[in-house]
gemmi code that builds the backbone of each chain (N, CA, C; Angstrom):
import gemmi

chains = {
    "A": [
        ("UNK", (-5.860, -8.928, -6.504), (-5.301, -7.569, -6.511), (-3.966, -7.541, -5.772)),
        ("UNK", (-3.040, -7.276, -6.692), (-1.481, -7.251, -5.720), (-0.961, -5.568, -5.988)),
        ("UNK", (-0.394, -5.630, -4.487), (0.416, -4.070, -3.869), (1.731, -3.879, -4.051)),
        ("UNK", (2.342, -2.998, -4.420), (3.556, -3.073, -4.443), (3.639, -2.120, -3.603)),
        ("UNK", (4.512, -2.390, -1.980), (4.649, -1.635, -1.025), (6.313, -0.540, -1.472)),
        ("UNK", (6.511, 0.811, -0.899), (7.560, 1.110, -0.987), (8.077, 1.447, 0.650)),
        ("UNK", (9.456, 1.590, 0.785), (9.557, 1.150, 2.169), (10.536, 2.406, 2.150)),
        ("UNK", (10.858, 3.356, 2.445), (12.215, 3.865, 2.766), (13.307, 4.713, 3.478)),
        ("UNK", (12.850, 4.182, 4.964), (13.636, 4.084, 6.032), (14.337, 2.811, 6.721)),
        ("UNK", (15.746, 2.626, 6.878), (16.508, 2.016, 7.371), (15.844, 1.189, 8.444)),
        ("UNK", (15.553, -0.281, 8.351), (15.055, -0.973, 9.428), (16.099, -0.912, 10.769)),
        ("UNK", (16.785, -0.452, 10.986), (17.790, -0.280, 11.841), (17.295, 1.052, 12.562)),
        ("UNK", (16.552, 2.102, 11.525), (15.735, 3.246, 12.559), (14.509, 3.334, 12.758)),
        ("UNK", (13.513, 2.539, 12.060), (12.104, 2.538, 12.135), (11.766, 0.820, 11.883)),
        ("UNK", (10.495, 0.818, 12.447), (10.058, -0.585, 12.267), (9.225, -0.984, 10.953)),
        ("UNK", (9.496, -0.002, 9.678), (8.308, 0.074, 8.617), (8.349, -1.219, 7.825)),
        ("UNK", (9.933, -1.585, 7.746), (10.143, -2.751, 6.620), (9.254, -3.656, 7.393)),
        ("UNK", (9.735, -3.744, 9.116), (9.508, -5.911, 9.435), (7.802, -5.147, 9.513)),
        ("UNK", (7.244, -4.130, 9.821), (5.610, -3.862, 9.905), (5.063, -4.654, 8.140)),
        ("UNK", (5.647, -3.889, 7.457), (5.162, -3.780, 5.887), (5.441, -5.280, 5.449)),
        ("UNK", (6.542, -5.816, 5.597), (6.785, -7.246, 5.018), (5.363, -8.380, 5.689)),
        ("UNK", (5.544, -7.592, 7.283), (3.985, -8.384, 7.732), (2.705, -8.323, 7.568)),
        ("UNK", (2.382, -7.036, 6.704), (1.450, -7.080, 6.794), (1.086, -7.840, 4.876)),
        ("UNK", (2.408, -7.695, 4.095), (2.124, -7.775, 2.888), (1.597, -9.078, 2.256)),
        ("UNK", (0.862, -8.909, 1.538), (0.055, -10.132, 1.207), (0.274, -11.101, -0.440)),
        ("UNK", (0.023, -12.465, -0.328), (0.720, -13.195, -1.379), (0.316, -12.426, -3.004)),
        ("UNK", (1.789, -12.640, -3.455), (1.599, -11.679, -4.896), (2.062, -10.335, -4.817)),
        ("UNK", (1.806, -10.019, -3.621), (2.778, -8.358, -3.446), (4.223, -8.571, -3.515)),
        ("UNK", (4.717, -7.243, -3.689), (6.126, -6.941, -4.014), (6.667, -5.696, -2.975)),
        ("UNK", (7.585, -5.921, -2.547), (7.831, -4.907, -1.557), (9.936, -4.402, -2.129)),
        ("UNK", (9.565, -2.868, -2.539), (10.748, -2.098, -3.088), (11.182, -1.428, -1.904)),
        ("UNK", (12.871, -2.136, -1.880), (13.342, -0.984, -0.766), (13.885, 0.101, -1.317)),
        ("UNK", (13.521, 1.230, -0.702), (14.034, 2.420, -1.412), (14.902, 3.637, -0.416)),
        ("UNK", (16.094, 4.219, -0.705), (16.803, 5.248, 0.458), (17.311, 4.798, 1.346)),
        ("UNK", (17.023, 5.424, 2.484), (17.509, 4.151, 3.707), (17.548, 2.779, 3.972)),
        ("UNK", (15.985, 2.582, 3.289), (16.011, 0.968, 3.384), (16.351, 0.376, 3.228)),
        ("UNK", (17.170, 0.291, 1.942), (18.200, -0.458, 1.325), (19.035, -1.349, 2.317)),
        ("UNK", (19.521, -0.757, 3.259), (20.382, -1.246, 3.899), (19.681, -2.790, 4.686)),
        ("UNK", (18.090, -2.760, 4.334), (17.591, -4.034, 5.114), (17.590, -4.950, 4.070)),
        ("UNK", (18.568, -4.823, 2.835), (18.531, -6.326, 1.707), (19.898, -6.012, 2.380)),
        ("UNK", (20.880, -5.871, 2.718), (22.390, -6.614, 3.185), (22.040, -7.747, 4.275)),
        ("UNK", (22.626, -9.063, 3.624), (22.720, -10.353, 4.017), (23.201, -10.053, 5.544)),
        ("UNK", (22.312, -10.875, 6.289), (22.921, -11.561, 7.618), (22.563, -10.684, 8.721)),
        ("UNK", (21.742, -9.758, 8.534), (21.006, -8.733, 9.366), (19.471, -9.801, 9.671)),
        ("UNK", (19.411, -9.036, 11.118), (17.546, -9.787, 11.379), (17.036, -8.850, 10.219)),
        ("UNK", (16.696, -7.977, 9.531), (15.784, -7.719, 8.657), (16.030, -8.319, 7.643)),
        ("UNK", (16.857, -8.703, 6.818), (17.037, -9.371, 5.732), (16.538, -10.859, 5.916)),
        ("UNK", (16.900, -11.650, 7.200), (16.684, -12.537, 7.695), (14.837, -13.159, 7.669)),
        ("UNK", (13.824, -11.703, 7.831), (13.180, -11.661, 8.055), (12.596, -11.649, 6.409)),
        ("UNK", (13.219, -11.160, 5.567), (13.069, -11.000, 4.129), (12.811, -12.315, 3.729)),
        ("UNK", (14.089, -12.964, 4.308), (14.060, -14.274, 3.125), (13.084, -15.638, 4.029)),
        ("UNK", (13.029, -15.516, 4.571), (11.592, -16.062, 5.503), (10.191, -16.135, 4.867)),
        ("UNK", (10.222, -14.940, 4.599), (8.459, -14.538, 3.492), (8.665, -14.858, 2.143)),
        ("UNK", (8.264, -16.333, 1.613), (8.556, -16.570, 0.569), (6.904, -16.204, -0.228)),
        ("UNK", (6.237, -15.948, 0.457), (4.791, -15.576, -0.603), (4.983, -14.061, -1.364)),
        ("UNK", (6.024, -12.980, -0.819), (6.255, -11.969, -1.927), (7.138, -11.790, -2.350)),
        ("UNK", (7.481, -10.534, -3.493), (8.901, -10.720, -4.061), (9.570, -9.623, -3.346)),
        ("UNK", (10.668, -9.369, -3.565), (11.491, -8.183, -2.776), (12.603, -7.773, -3.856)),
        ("UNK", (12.238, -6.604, -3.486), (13.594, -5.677, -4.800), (13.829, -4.360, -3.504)),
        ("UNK", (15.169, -4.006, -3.911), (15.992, -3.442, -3.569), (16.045, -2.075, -4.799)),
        ("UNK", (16.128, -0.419, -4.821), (16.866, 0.236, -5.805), (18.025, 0.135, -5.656)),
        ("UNK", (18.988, -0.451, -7.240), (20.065, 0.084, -7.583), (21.002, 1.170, -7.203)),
        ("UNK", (20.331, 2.656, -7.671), (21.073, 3.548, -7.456), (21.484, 3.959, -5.731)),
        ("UNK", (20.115, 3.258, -5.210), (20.265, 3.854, -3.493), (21.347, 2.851, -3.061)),
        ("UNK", (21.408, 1.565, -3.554), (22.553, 0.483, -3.270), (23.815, 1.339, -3.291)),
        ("UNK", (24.123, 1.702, -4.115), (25.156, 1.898, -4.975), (25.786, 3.282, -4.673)),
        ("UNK", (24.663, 3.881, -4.233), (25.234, 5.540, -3.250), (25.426, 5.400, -1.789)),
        ("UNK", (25.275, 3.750, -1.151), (25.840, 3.253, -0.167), (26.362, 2.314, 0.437)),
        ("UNK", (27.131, 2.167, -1.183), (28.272, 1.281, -1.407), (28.030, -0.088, -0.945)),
        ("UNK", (26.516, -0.320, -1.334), (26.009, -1.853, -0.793), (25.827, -2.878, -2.152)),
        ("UNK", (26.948, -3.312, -2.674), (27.115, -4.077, -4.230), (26.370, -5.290, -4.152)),
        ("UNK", (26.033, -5.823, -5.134), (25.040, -6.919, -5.148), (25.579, -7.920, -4.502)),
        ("UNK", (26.563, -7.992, -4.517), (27.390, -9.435, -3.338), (27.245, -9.586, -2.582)),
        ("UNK", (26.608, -8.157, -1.526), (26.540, -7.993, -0.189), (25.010, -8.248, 0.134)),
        ("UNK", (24.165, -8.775, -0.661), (22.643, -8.431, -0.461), (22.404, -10.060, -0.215)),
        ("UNK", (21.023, -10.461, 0.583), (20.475, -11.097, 0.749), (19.672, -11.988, -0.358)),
        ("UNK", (19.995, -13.410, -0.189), (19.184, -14.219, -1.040), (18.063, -13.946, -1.369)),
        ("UNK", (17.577, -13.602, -2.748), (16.129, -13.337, -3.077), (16.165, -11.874, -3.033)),
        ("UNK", (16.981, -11.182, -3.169), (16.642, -9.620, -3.546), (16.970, -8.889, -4.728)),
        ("UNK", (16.084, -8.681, -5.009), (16.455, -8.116, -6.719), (15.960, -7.301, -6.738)),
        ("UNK", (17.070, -6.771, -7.292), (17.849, -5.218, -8.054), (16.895, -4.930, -9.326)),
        ("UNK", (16.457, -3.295, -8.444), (16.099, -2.720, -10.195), (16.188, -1.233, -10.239)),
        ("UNK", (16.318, -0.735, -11.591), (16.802, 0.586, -11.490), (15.250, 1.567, -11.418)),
        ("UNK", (15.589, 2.523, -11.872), (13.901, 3.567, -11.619), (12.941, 3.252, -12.862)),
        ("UNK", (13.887, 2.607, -13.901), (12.256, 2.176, -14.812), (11.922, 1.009, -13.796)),
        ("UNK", (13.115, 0.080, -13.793), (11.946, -0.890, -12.828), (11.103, -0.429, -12.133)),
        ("UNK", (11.106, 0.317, -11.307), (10.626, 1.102, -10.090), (8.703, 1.301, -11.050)),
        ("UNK", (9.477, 1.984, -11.959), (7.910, 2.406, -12.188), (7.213, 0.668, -13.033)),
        ("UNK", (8.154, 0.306, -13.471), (7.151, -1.242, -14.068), (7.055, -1.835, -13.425)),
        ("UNK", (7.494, -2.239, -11.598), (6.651, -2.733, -10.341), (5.331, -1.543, -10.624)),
        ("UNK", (5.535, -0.075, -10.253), (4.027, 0.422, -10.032), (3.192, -0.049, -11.288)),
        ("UNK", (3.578, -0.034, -12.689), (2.508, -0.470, -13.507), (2.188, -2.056, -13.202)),
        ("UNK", (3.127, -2.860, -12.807), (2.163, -4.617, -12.611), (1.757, -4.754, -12.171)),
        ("UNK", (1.605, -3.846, -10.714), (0.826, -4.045, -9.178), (-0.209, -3.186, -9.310)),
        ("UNK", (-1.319, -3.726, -8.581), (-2.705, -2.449, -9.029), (-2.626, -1.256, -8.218)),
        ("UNK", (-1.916, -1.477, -7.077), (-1.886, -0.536, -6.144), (-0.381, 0.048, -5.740)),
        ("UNK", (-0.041, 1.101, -5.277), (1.185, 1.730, -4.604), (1.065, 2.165, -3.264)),
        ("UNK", (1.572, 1.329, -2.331), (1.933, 1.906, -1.309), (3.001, 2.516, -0.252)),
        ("UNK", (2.968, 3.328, 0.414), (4.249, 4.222, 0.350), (3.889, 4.026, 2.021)),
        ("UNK", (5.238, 3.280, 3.193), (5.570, 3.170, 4.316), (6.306, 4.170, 4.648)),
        ("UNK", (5.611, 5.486, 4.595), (6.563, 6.324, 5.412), (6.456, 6.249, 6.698)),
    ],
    "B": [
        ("UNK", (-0.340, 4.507, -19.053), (-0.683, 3.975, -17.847), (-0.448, 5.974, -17.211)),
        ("UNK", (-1.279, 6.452, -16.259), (-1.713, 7.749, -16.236), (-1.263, 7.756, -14.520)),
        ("UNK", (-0.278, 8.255, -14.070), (0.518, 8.733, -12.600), (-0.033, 9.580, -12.189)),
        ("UNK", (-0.318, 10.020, -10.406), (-0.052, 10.490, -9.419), (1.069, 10.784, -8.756)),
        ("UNK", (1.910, 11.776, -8.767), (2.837, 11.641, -7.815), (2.870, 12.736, -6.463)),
        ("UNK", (2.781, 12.118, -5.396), (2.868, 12.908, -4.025), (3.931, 13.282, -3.664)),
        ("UNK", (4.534, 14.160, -2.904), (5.886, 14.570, -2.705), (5.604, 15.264, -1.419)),
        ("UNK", (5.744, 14.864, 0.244), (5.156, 15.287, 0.865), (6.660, 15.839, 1.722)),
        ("UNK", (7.387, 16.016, 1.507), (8.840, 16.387, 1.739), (9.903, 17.461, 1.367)),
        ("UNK", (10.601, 17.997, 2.100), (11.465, 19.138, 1.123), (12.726, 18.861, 0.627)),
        ("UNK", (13.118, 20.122, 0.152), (14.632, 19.378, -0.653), (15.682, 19.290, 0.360)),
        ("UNK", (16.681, 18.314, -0.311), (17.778, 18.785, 0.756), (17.435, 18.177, 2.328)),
        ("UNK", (16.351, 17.450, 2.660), (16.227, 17.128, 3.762), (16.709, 15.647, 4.002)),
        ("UNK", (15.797, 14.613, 3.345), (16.274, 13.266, 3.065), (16.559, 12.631, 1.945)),
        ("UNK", (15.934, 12.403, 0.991), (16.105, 11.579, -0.337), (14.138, 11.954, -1.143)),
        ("UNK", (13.573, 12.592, -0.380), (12.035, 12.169, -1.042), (12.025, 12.997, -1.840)),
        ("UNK", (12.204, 14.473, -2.313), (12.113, 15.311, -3.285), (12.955, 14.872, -4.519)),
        ("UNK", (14.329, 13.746, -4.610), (14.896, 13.337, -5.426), (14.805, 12.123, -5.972)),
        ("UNK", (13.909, 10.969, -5.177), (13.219, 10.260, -5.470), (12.465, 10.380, -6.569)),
        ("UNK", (11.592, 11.347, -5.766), (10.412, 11.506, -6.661), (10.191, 12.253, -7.774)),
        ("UNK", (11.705, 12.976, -8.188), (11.422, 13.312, -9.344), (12.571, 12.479, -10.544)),
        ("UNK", (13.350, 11.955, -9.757), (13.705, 10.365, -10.435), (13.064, 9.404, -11.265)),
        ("UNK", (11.809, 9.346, -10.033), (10.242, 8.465, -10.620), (9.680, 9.216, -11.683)),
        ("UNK", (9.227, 10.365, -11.615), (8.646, 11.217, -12.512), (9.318, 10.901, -13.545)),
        ("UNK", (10.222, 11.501, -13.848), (11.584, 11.631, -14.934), (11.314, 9.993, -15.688)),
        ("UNK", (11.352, 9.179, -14.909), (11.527, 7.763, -15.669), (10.115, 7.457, -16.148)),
        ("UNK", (9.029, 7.788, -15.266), (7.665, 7.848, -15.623), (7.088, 8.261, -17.287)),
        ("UNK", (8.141, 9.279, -16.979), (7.728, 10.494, -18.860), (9.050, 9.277, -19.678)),
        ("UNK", (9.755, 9.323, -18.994), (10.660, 8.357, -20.455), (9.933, 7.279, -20.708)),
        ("UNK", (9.599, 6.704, -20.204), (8.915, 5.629, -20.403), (7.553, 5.463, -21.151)),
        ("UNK", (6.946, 6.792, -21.557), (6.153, 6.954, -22.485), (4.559, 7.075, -21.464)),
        ("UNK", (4.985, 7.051, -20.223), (3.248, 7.427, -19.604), (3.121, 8.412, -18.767)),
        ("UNK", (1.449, 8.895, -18.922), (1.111, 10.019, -18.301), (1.384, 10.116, -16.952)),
        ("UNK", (1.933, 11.635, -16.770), (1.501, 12.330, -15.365), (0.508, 12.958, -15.115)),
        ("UNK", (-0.591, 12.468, -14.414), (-1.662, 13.646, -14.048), (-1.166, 14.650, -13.699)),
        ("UNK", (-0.737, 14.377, -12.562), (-0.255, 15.654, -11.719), (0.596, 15.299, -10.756)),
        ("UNK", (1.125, 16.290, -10.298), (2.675, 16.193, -9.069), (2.224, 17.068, -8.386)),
        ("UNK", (1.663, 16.763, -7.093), (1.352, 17.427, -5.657), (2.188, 17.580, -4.653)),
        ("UNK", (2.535, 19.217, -4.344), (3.429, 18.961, -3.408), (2.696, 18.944, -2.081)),
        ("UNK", (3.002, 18.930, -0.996), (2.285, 18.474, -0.160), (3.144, 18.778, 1.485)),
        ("UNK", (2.330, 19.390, 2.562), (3.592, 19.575, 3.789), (5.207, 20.053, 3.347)),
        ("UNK", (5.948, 19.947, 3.762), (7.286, 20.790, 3.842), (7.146, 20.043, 2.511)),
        ("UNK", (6.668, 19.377, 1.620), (7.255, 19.568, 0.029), (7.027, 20.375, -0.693)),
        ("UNK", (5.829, 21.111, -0.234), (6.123, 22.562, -1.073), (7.058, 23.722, -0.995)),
        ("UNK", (8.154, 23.418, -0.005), (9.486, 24.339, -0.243), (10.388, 23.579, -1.595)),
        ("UNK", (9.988, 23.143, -2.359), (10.486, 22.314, -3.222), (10.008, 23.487, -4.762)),
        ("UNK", (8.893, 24.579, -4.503), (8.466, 25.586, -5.579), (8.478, 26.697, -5.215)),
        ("UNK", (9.753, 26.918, -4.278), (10.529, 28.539, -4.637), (11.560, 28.589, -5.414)),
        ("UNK", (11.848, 29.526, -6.470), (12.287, 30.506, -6.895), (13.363, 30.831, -6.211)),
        ("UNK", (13.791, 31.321, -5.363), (14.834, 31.834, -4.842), (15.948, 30.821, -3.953)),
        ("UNK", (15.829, 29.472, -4.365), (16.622, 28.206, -3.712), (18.150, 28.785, -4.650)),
        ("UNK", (19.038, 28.527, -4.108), (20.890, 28.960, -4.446), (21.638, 27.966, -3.950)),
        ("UNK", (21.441, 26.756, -4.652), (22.526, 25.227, -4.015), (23.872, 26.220, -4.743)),
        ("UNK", (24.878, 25.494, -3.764), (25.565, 25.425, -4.458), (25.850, 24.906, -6.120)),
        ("UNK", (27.119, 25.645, -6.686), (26.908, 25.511, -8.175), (27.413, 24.450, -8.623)),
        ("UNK", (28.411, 23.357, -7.762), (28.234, 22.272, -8.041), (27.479, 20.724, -7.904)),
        ("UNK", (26.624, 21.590, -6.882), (25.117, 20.016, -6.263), (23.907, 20.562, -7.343)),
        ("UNK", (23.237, 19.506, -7.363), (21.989, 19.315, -7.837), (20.805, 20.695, -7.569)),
        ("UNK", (20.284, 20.779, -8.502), (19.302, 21.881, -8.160), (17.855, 21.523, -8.221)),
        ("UNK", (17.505, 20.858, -7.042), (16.172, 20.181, -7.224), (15.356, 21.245, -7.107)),
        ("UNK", (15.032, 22.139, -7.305), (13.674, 23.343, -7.598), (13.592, 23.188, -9.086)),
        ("UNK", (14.999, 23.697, -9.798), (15.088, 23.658, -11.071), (15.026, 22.172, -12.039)),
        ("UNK", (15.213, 21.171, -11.596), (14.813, 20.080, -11.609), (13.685, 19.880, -12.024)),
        ("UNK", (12.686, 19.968, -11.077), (11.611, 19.795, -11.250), (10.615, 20.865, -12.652)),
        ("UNK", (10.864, 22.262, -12.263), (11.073, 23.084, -13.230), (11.126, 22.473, -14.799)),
        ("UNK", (12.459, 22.338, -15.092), (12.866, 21.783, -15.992), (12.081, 20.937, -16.923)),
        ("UNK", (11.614, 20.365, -15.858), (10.936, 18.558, -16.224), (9.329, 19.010, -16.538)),
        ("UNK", (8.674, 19.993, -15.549), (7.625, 20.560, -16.257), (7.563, 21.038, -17.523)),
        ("UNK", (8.592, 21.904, -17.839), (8.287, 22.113, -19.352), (8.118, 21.517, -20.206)),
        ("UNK", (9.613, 20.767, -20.090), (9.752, 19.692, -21.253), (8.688, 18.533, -21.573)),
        ("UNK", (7.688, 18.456, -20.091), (6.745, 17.657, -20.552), (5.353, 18.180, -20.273)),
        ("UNK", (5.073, 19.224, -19.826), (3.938, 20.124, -19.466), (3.431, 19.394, -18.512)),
        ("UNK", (4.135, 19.253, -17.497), (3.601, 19.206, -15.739), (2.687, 19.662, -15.848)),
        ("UNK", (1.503, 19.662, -14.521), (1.221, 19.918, -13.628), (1.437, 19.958, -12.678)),
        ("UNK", (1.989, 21.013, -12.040), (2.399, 20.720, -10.528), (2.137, 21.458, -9.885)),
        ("UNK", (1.723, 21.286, -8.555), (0.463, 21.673, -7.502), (0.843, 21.597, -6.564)),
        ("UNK", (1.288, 23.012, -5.879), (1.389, 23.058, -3.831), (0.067, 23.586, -3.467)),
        ("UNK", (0.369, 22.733, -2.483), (-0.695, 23.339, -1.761), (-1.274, 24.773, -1.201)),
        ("UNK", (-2.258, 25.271, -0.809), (-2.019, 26.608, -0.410), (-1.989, 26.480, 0.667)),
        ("UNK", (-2.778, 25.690, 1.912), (-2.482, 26.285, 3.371), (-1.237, 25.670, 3.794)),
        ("UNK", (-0.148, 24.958, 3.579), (1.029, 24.166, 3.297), (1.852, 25.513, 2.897)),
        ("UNK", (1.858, 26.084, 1.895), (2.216, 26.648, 1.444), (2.317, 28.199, 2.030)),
        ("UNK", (1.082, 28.554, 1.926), (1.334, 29.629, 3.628), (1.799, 30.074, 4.260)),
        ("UNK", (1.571, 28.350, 5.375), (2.670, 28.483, 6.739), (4.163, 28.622, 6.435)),
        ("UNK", (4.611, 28.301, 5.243), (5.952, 28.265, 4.717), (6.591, 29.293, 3.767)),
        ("UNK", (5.540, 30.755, 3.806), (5.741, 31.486, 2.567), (6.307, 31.279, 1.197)),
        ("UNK", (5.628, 30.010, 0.497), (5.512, 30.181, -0.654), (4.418, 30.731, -0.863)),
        ("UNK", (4.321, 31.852, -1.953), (3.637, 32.392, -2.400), (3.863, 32.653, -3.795)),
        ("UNK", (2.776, 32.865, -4.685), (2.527, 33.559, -5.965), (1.878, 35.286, -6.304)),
        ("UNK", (2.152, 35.337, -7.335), (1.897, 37.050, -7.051), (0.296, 37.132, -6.701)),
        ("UNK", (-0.825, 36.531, -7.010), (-2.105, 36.819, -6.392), (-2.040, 36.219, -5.134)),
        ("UNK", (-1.597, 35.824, -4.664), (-1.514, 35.219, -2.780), (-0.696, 36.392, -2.082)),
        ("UNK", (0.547, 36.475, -2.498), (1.133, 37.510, -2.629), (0.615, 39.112, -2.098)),
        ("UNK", (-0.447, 39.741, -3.046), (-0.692, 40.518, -3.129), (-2.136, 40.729, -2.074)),
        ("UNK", (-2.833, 39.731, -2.177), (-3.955, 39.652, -1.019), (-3.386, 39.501, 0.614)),
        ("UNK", (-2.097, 38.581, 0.607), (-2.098, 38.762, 2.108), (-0.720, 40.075, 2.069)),
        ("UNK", (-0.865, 41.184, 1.343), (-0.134, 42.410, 1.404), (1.227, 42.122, 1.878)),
        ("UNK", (1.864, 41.310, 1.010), (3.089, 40.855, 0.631), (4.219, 41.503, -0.140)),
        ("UNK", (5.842, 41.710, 0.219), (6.241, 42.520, -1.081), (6.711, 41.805, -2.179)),
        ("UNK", (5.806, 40.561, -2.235), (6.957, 39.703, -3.379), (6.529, 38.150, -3.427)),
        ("UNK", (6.716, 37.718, -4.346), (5.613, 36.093, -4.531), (7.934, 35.260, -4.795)),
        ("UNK", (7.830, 34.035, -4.763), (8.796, 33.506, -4.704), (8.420, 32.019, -5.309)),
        ("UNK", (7.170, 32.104, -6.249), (6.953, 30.632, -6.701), (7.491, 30.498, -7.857)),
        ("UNK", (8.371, 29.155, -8.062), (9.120, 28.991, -9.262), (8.471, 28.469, -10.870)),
        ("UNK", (8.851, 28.661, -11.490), (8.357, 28.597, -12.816), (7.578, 26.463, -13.147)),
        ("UNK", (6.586, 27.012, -13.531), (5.954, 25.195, -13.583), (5.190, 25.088, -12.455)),
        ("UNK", (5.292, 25.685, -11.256), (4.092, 25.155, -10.248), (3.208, 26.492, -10.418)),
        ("UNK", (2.098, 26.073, -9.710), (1.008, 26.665, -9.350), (0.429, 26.513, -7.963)),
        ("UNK", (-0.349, 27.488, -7.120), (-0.820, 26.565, -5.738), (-2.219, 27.101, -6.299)),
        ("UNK", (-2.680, 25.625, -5.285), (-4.250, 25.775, -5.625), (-4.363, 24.357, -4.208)),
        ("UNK", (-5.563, 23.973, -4.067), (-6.048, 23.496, -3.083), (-5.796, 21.935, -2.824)),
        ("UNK", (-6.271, 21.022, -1.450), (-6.132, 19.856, -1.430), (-6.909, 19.000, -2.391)),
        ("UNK", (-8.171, 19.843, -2.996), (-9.025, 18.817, -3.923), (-8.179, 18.719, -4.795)),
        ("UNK", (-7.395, 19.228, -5.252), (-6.647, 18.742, -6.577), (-6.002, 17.508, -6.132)),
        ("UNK", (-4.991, 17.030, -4.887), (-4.804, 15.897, -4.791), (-6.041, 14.791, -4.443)),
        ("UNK", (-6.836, 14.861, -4.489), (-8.434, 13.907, -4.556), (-8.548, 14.050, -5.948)),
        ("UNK", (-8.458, 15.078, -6.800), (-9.189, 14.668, -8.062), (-7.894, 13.662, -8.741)),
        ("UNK", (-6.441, 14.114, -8.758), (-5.307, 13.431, -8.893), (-5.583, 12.610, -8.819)),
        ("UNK", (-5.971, 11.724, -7.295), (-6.347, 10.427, -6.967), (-7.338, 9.574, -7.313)),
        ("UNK", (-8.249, 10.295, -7.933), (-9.694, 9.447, -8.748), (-8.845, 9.798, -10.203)),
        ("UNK", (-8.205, 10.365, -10.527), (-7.762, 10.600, -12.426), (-6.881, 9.486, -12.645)),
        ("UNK", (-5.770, 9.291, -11.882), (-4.671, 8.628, -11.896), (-4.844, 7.103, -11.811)),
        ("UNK", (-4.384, 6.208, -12.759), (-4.001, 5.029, -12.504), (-3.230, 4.369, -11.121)),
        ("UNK", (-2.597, 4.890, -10.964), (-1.398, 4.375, -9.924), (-1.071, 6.241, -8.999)),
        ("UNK", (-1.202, 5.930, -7.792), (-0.744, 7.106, -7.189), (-0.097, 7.199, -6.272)),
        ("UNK", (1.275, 7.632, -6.615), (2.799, 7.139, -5.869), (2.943, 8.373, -4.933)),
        ("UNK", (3.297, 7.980, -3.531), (4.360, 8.860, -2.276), (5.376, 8.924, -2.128)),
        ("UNK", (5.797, 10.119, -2.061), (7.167, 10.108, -1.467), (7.424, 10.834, -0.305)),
        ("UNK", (7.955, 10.860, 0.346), (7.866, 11.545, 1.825), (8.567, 11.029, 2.860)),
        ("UNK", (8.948, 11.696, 3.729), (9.366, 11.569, 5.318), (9.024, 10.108, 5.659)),
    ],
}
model = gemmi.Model(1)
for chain_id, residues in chains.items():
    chain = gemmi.Chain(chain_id)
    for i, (resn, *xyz) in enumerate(residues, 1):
        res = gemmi.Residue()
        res.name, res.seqid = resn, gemmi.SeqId(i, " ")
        for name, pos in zip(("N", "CA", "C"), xyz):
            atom = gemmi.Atom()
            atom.name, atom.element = name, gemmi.Element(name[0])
            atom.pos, atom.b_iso = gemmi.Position(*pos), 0.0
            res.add_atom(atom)
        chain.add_residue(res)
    model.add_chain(chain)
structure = gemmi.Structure()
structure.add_model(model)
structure.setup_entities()
């Protein structure tokens, strides 16, 4: 059974991403969404902490990138971009949704 | 594939009321059901009627609105949520001797079991919130 966690506050103001990335388990997928975004820009301890956990996948939204001017160049190895259908075809592959507010 | 969506947030505050009807929105394009859309804590200021954004920002009441019709929502505030925050409908309205209900077109309030039955109906049941 795999989770697809959603995360979306800025690891820079809450501890939800490095909590959620730890607690997430192999086969899960963890979407940053809103604030969070800002924890796929390369060379930060949270991103750092991203590409460390190679047992899940990590996606980033597009549009939240992109309304804070964070372009795919600027993101961390292993983070992939998807727009809001992605969004919902992570919730349909994963059996579960969970939401780190 | 048959959705839940929670919305436990108001408009205009952070990103969760526009999120989540982002998700919704892509949910129905995409060809699958919404059970239902629960608003939930300060997200039920998200089903008044009388919201006035400015006329060039986004109008997330009407938004949502909108999106009910075109796909026959369900959408559900809460009532004691709802309450403390005077949203009201004309029978809430009129029992707690009110001069005026302010709930916008597409929602309804009715109780927390509806988000439990949501949650046993629904395939997948998504949050958005604070």
């Amino acid at each position: 059974m795999s989770i697809l966690h959603t995360v979306n506050k800025s690891p820079f103001e809450k501890q939800s991403l490095s909590s959620c990335v730890a607690h997430a388990s192999h086969g899960d997928a963890v979407l940053m969404i809103e604030d969070a975004v800002y924890g796929a820009v390369s060379g930060t301890a949270a991103a750092a902490q991203l590409e460390e956990n190679k047992n899940i996948s990590i996606y980033a939204l597009g549009p939240d990138l992109n309304a804070r001017g964070l372009g795919e160049a600027k993101l961390a190895e292993g983070v992939n971009v998807v727009d809001y259908n992605g969004f919902v075809e992570l919730a349909v592959e994963h059996d579960k949704t969970q939401s780190w507010l | 594939m048959k959705f839940g969506i929670v919305v436990n947030e108001g408009p205009y505050t952070h990103q969760a009321a526009d999120t989540a009807y982002q998700f919704t929105k892509s949910v129905l394009e995409k060809g699958h059901d919404v059970y239902r859309v629960f608003f939930y804590h300060d997200g039920v200021n998200v089903g008044t009627r009388m919201t006035v954004p400015p006329q060039d920002e986004r109008h997330i009441q009407r938004n949502w609105s909108e999106l009910a019709e075109k796909y026959d929502l369900d959408m559900v505030v809460c009532i004691a949520a709802a309450q403390r925050r005077g949203i009201m409908d004309e029978n809430e309205a009129k029992r707690q001797g009110l001069d005026g209900d302010n709930i916008a077109p597409g929602f309804r309030i009715s109780g927390l079991g509806q988000l439990i039955e949501a949650g046993i109906q629904s395939d997948r049941l998504v949050t958005f919130g604070d």
